[in-house]
C-alpha positions as CSV (number, residue, x, y, z in Angstrom):
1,X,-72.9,10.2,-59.0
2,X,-70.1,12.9,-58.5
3,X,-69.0,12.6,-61.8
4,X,-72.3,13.1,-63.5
5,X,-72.2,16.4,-61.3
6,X,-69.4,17.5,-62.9
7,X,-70.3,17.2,-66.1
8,X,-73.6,18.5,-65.3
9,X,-71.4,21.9,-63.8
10,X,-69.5,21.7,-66.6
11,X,-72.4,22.2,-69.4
12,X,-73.7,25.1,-67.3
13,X,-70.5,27.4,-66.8
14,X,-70.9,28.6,-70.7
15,X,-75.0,29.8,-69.9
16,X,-74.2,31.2,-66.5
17,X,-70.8,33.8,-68.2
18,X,-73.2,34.3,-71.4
19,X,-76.0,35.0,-68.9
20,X,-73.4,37.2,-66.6
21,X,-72.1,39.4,-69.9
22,X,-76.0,40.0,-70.9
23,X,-76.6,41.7,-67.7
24,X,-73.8,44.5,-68.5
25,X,-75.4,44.7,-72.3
26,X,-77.4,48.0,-73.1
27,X,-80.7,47.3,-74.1
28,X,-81.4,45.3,-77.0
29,X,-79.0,43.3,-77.3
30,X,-79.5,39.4,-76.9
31,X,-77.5,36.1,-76.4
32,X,-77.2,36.1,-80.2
33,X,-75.4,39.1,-80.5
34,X,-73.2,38.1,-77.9
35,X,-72.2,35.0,-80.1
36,X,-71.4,37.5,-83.0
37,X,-69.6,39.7,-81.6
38,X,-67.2,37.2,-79.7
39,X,-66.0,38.5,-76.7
40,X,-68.5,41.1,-75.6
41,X,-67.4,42.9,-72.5
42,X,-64.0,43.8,-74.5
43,X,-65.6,45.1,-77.6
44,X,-68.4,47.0,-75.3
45,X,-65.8,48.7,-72.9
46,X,-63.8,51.3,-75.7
47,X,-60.9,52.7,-74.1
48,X,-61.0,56.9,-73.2
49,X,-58.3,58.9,-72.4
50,X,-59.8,61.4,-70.0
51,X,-58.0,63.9,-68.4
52,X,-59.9,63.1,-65.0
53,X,-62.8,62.8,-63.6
54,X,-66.0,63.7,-65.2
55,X,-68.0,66.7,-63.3
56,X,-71.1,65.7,-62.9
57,X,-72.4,69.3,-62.5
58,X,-71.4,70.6,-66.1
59,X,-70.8,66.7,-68.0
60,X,-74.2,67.1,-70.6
61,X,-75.7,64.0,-71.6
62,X,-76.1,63.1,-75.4
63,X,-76.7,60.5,-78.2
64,X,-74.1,57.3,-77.3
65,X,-73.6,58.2,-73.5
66,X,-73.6,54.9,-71.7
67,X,-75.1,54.5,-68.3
68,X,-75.1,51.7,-66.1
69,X,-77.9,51.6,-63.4
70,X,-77.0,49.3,-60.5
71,X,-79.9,47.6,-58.3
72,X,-79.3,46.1,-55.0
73,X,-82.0,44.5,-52.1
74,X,-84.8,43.0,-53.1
75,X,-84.0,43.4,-56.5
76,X,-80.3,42.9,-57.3
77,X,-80.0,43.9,-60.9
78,X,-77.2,45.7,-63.4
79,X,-78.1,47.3,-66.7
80,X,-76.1,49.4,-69.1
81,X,-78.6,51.7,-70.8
82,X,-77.6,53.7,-74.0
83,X,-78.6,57.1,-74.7
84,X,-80.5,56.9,-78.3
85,X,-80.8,59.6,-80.8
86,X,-83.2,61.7,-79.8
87,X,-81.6,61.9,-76.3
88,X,-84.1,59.8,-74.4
89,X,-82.8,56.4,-72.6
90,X,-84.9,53.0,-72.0
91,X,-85.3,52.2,-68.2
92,X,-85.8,48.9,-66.9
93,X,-89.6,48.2,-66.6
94,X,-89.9,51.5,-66.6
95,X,-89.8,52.5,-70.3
96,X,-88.6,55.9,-71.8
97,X,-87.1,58.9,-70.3
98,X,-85.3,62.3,-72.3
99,X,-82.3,63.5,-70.6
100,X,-80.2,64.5,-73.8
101,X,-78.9,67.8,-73.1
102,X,-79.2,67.8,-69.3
103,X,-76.2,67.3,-66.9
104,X,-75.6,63.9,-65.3
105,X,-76.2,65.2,-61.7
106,X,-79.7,66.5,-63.5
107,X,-80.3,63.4,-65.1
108,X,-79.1,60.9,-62.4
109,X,-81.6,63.0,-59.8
110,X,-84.2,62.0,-62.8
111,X,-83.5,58.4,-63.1
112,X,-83.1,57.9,-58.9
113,X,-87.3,59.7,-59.1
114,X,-88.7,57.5,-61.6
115,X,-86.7,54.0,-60.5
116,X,-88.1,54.5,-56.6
117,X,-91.3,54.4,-58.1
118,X,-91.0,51.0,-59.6
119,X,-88.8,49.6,-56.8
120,X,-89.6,49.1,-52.7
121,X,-86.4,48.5,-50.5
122,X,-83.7,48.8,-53.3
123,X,-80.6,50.8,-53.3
124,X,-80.3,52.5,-56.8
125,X,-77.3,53.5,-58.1
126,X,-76.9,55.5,-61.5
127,X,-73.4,55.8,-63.4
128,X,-71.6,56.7,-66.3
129,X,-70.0,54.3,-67.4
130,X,-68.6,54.9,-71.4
131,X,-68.7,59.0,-72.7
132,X,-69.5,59.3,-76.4
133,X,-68.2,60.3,-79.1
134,X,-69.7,63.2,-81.5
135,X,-69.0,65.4,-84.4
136,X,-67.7,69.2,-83.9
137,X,-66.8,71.6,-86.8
138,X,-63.4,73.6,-86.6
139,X,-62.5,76.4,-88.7
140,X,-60.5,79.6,-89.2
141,X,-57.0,79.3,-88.6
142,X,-56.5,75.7,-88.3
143,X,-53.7,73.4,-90.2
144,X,-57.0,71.3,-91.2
145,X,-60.6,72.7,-90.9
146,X,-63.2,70.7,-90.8
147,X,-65.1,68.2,-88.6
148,X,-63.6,66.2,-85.6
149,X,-64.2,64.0,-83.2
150,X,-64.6,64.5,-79.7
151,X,-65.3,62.6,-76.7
152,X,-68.5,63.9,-74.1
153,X,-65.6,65.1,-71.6
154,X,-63.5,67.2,-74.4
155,X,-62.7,70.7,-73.9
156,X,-61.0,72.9,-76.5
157,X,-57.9,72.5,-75.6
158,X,-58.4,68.6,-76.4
159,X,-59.3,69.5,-80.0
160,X,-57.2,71.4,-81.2
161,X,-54.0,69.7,-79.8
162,X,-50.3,71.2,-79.6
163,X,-50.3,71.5,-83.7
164,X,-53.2,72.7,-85.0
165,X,-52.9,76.7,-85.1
166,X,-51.3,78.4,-87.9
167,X,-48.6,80.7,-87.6
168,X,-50.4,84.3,-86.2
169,X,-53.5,82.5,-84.8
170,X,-55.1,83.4,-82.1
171,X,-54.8,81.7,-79.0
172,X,-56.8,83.6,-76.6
173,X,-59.5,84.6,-78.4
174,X,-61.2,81.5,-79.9
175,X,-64.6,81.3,-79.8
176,X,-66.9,78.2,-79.4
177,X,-70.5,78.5,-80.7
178,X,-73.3,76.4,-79.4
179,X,-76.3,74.6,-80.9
180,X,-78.4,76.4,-78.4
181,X,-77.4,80.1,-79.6
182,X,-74.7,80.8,-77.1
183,X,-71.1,81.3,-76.8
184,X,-68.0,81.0,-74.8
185,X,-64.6,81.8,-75.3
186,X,-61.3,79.9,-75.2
187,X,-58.0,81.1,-74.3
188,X,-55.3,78.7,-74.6
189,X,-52.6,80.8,-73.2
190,X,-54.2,80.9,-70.2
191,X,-54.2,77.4,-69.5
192,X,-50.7,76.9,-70.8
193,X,-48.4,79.5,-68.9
194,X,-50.9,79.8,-65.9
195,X,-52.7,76.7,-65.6
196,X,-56.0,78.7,-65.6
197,X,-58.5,76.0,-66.7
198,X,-61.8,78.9,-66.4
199,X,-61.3,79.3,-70.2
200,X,-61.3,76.0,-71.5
201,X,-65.3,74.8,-72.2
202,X,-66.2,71.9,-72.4
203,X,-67.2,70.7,-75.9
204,X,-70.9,69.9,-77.1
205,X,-72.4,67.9,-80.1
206,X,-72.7,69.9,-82.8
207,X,-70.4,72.5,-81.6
208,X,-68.5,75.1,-84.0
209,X,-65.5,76.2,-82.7
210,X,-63.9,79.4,-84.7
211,X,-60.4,80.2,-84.6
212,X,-59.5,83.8,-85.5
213,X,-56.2,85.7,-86.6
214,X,-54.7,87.3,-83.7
215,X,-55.3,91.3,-84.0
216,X,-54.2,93.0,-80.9
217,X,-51.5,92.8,-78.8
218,X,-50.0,94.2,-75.7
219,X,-46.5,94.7,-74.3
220,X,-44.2,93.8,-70.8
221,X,-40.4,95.2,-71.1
222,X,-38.3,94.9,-67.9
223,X,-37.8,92.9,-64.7
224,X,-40.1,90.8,-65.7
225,X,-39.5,86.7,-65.9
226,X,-39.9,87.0,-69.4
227,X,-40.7,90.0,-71.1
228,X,-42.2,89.9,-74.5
229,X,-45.0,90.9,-77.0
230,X,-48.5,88.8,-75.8
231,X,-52.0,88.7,-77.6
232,X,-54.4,91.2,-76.1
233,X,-57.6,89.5,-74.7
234,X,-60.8,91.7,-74.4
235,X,-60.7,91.2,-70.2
236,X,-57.0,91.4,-69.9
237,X,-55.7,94.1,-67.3
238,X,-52.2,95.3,-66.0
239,X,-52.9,92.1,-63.9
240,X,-52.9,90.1,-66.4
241,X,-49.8,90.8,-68.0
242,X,-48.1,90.9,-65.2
243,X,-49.1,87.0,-64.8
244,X,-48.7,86.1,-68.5
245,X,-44.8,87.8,-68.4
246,X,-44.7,85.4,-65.3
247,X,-44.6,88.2,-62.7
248,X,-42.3,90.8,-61.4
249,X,-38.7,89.9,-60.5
250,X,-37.2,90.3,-56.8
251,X,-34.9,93.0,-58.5
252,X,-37.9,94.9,-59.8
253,X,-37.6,98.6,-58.2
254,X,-39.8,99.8,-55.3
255,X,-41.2,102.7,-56.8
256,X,-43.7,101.2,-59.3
257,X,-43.8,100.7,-63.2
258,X,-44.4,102.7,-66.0
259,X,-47.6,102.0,-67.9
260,X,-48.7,103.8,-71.5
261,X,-52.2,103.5,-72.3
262,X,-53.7,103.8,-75.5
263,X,-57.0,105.8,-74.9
264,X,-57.4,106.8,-78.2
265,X,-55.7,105.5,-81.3
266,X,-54.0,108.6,-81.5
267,X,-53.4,109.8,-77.9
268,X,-51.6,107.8,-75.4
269,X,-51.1,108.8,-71.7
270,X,-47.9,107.7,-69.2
271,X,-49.1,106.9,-65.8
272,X,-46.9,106.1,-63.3
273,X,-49.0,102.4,-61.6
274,X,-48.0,100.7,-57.9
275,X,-47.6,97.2,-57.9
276,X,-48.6,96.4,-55.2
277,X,-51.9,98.4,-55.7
278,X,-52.4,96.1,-59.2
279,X,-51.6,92.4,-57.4
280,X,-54.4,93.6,-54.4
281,X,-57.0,94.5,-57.2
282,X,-57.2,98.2,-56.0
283,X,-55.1,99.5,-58.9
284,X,-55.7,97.5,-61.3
285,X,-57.2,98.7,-64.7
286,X,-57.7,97.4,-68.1
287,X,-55.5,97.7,-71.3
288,X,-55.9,98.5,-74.7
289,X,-54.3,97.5,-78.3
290,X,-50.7,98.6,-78.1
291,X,-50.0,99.5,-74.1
292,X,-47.2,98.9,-73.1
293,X,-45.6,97.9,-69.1
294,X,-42.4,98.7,-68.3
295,X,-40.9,97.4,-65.2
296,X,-37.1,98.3,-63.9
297,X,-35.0,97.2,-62.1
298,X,-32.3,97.9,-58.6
299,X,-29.3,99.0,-59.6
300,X,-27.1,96.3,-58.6
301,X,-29.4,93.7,-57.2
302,X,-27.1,91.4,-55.4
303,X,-24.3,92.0,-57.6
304,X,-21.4,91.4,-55.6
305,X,-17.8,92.7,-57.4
306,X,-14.9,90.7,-56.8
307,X,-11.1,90.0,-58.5
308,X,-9.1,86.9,-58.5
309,X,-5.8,86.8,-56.8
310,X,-3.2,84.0,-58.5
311,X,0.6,82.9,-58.4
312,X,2.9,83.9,-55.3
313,X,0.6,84.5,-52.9
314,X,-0.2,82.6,-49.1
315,X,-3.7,82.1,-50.4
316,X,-4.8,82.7,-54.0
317,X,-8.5,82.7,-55.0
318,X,-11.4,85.1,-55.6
319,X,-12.3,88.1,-53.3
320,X,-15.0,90.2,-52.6
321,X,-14.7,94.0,-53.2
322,X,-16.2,97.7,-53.0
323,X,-15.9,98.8,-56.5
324,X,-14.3,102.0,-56.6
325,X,-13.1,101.9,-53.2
326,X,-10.7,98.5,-52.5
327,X,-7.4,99.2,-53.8
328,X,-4.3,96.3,-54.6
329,X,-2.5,96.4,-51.3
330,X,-6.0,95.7,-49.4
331,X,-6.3,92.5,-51.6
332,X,-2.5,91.1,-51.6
333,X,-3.0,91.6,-47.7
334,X,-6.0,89.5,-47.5
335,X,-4.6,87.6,-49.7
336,X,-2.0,86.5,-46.7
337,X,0.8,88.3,-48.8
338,X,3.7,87.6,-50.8
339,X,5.9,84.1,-51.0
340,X,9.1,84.3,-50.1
341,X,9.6,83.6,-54.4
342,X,7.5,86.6,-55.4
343,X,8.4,89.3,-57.6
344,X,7.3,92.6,-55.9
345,X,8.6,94.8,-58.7
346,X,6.1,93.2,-61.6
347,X,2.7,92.4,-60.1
348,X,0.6,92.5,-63.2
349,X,-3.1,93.0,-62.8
350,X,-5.0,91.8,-65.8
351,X,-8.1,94.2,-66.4
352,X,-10.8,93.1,-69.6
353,X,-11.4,96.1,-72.0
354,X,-15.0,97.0,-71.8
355,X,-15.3,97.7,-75.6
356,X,-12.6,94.5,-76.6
357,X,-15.6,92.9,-78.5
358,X,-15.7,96.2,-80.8
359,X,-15.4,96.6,-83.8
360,X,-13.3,100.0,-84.4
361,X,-13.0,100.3,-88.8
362,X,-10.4,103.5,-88.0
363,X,-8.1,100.7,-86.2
364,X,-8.3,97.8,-89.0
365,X,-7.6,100.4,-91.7
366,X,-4.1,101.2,-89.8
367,X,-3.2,97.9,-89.3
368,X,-3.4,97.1,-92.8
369,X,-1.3,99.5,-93.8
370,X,3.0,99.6,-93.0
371,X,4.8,102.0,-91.6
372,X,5.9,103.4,-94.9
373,X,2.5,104.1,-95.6
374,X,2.0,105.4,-92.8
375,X,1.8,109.2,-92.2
376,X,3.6,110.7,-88.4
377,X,-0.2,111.4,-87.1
378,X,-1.2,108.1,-88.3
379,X,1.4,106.1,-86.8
380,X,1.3,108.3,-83.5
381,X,-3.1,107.5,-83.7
382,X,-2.1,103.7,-84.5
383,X,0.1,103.6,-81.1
384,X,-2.0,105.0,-79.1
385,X,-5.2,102.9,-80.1
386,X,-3.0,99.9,-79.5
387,X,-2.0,101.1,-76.1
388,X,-5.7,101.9,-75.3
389,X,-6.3,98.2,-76.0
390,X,-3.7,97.1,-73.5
391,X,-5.2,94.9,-70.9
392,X,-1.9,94.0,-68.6
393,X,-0.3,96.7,-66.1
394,X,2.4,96.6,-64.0
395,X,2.5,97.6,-60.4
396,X,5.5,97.6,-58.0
397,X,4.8,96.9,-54.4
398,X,8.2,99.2,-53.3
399,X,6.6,101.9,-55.4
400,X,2.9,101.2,-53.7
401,X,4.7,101.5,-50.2
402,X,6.5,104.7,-51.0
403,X,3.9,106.4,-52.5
404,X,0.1,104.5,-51.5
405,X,-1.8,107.9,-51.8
406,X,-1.0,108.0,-56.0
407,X,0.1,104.5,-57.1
408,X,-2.2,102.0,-54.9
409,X,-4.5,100.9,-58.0
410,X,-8.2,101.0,-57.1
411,X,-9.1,97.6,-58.5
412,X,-12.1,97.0,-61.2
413,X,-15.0,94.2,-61.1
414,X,-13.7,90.9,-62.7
415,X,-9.5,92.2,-62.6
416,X,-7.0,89.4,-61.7
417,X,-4.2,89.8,-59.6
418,X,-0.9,87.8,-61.2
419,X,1.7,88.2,-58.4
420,X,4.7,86.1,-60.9
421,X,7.4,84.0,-59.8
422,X,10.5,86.1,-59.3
423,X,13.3,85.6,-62.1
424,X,16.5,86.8,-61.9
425,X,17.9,87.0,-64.9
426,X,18.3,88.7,-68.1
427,X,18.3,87.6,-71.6
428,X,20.5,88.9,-74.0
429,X,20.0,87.8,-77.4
430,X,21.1,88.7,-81.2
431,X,24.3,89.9,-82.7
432,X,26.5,89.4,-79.5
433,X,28.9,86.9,-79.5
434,X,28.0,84.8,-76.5
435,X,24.0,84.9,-76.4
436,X,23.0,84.2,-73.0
437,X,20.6,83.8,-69.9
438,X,22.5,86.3,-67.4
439,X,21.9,86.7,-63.6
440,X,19.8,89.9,-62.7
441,X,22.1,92.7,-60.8
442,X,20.3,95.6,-60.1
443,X,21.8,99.0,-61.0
444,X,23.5,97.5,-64.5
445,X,22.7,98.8,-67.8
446,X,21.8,97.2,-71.2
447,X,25.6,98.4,-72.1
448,X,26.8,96.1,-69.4
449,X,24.8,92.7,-70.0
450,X,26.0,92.9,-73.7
451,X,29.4,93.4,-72.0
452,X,28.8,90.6,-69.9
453,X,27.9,88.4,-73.3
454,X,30.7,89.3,-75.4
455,X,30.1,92.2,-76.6
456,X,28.6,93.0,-80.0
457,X,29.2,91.3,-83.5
458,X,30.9,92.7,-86.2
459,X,27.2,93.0,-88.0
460,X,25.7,94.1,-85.1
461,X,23.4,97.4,-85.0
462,X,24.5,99.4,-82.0
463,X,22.1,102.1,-82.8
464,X,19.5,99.8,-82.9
465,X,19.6,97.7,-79.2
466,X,16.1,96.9,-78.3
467,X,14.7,96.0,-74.8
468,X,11.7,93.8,-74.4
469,X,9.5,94.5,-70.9
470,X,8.9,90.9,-69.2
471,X,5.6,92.5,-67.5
472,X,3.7,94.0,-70.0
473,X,5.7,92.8,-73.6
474,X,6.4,96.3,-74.6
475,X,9.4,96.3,-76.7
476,X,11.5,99.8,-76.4
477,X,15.0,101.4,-78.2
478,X,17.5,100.7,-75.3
479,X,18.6,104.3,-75.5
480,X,14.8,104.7,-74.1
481,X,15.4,102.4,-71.1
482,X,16.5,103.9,-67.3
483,X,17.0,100.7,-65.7
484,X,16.1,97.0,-66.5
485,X,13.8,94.4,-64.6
486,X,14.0,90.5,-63.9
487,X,12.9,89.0,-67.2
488,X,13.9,91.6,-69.6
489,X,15.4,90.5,-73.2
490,X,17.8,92.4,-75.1
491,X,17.9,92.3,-78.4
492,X,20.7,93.4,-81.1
493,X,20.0,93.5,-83.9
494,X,22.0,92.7,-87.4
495,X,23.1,96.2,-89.5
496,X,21.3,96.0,-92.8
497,X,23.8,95.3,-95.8
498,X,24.9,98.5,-97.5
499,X,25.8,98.3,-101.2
500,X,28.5,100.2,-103.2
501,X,25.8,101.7,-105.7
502,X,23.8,102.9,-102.3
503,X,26.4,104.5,-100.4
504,X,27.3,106.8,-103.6
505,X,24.1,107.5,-103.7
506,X,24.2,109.0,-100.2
507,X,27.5,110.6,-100.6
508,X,25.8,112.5,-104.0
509,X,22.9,113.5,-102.4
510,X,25.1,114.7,-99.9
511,X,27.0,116.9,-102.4
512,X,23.6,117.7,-104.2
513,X,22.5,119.6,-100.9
514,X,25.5,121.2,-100.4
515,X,25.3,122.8,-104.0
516,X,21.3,123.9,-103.5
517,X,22.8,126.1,-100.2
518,X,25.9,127.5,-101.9
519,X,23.3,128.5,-104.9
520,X,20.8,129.8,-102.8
521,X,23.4,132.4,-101.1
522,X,25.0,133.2,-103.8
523,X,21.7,134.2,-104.7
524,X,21.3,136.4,-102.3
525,X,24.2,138.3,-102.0
């Protein structure tokens, strides 16, 4: 007996699921076109991509909207009805209502009306359960005019996508034409840097939406968070270019902005505008093709100067100061002052050339000429550019205590601080006969460290001695040089070879001058 139960269970299970999907058909279909179309609730439920919720309030209803009325009480019954054509829908035992073009909280107040009619103690429940699909037509400045798809919840935005504008199109002035006569506008820049959804309609069937070349535009220059050229929309005010150059910065001055306004096309006023006033509302005022908002900014918002301190120092690293007003011995002090390896006589404070990144044509013409070719007011203009370009400077700290009033340097944004490793010794290098690395003495001259190595070659250049700074690299004829530092190099250099044929050359133009003034007072007399 059991197992004829089963197999009587077993027969049924295929009518009760095929009697089961039926229910959730819209109207008109049967069991037969169940069979045909295999499995039925998949191919009935199409997949949207909605960006949320519909909103009943302003969702119209149109040809292939799918509604599913739910019954429960009495009557427990589910039924997917399909809006036809001509916008009307089929009711259970109720026949034929039109609610294409009305909203769904309009038509679902409709349905509810005529349902508690039919039915006595039944909860009614009205849903939409599939949006449809329609044609729109898309034109102007478009990659691809022509009709599109669109699904009942659609906006503008929706179709025409991140790639459909040409270069130049408008994006805040697309308008969107209606079957029923009237218009809305879209701005898509809006919705994109402000999140301002109010201007982004929903789409209808039949729809033509027409995208223009952009024609006007407006201007924001300043402390703005970012500044640029933006499309002018026929409702934009100062307000609103404020919000589409993403508002003013902290560092935006007090005082207010500067707005010109294009009255006429030919006459343009500059009106000093409060901030404040236009964020409030009370100042705010519309703009025409061309204004233009200029915002500045604090001098010195949060800047904060500061120099770097490195090398023989208690505590190296980056301090704080008053530009213009901190001088070298306040920093070296902070600093936690010298090492007992410092070198006080060649602090070198390393200061960036405001115009290094220059170009200067008079320079690079110089250096590509040599010194034959170069005239004395040349050479003297050459030597002083370089020395203009010099970004190292010494400073001795005996010299800062002596004098602090005149040689304390007054230290710069961004200069570092090298406080070197002491070195005592001097190079001497060349034509001397025992080149060497000799320990520093103060008070000796260059004439006594190429003493102390040997003395000169026989092809050395006396004459000629040249002494290379350790602090700043300048390189100077040793006549030229007081007294030396830890670190210097002197350098002798070789005597040029003199030929026979050159020296008579010398003596005869020797002799040559000598005749030209005996001539010329013979002359005379």
């Amino acid at each position: 007996m059991s197992r004829i139960a089963f197999v009587v269970v077993a027969a049924l299970l295929p009518a009760m699921a095929l009697a089961q999907s039926a229910s959730d058909l819209p109207a008109g279909l049967d069991a037969d076109d169940l069979r045909a179309r295999g499995d039925a609730p998949d191919a009935l439920r199409e997949k949207l991509v909605l960006a949320g919720p519909v909103d009943g309030a302003s969702y119209r209803l149109g040809p292939g909207d799918v509604l599913t009325i739910q019954l429960w009480g009495r009557v427990t019954r589910t039924a997917a009805v399909e809006i036809g054509p001509e916008g009307t829908a089929i009711l259970p035992e109720s026949g034929m209502l039109s609610v294409g073009g009305m909203t769904l909280d309009q038509a679902r107040a409709r349905i509810l009306d005529r349902l508690r009619g039919e039915y006595r103690d039944v909860r009614i429940e009205v849903q939409l359960t599939r949006p449809r699909t329609f044609r729109l037509q898309i034109s102007g400045a478009v990659t691809h005019p022509g009709p599109v798809e669109a699904s009942g919840s659609a906006r503008v935005a929706d179709a025409l996508g991140s790639d459909a504008l040409l270069p130049g199109a408008s994006r805040r002035c697309i308008e969107v034409m209606h079957r029923d006569g009237t218009r809305e506008r879209a701005d898509l820049e809006r919705l994109s840097r402000l999140g301002d959804p109010s201007r982004n309609p929903l789409l209808r069937d039949g729809d033509i939406v027409q995208v223009p070349y952009a024609m006007q535009f407006v201007e924001v220059s300043g402390a703005v968070a970012v500044p640029g050229r933006f499309e002018r929309a026929p409702d934009d005010s100062l307000r609103t270019l404020l919000d589409l150059a993403g508002g003013a910065l902290p560092s935006t001055a007090p005082e207010g902005a500067l707005w010109v306004h294009w009255e006429t096309p030919t006459h343009a006023d500059t009106v000093r505008v409060s901030l404040d006033d236009v964020r409030d509302g009370t100042g705010d005022r519309a703009v025409s093709d061309g204004d233009r908002l200029y915002l500045y900014f604090v001098p010195d918002y949060l800047l904060q100067h500061q120099v770097v301190v490195l090398g023989e120092v208690a505590r190296p690293g980056a301090y704080p100061i008053r530009e213009g007003a901190t001088r070298i011995s306040e920093i070296l002090r902070a600093a936690g002052g010298f090492l007992p390896t410092a070198d006080l006589s060649a602090i070198r404070v390393h200061r960036v050339h405001e115009r290094a990144d220059e170009r200067d044509p008079e320079l690079e013409r110089l250096l590509r000429l040599s010194r034959g070719e170069l005239t004395a007011s040349e050479y003297e203009a050459l030597r002083t550019k370089l020395a203009g370009q010099r970004e190292d400077y010494r400073v001795s700290w005996d010299a800062i205590t002596r004098d602090p009033t005149s040689l304390d340097l007054l230290l710069r944004d961004r200069d570092t601080v090298h406080v070197d490793r002491l070195v005592s010794s001097i190079r001497v290098d060349g034509e001397v006969r025992r080149p060497a690395i000799i320990t520093y003495r103060p008070g000796l001259s260059v004439q006594d460290y190429v003493r102390d190595a040997g003395g000169f070659t026989n092809r050395a250049w006396p004459g000629k001695v040249r002494v290379t700074r350790a602090v700043t690299g300048q390189t100077l004829l040793a006549r030229n040089v007081r007294t030396l530092d830890p670190g210097d190099l002197i350098w002798v250099p070789e005597r040029p070879d003199v030929t026979t044929w050159q020296q008579a050359k010398d003596v005869l133009g020797v002799l040559a001058q000598a005749a030209t003034i005996v001539i010329a007072i013979r002359s005379v007399r």
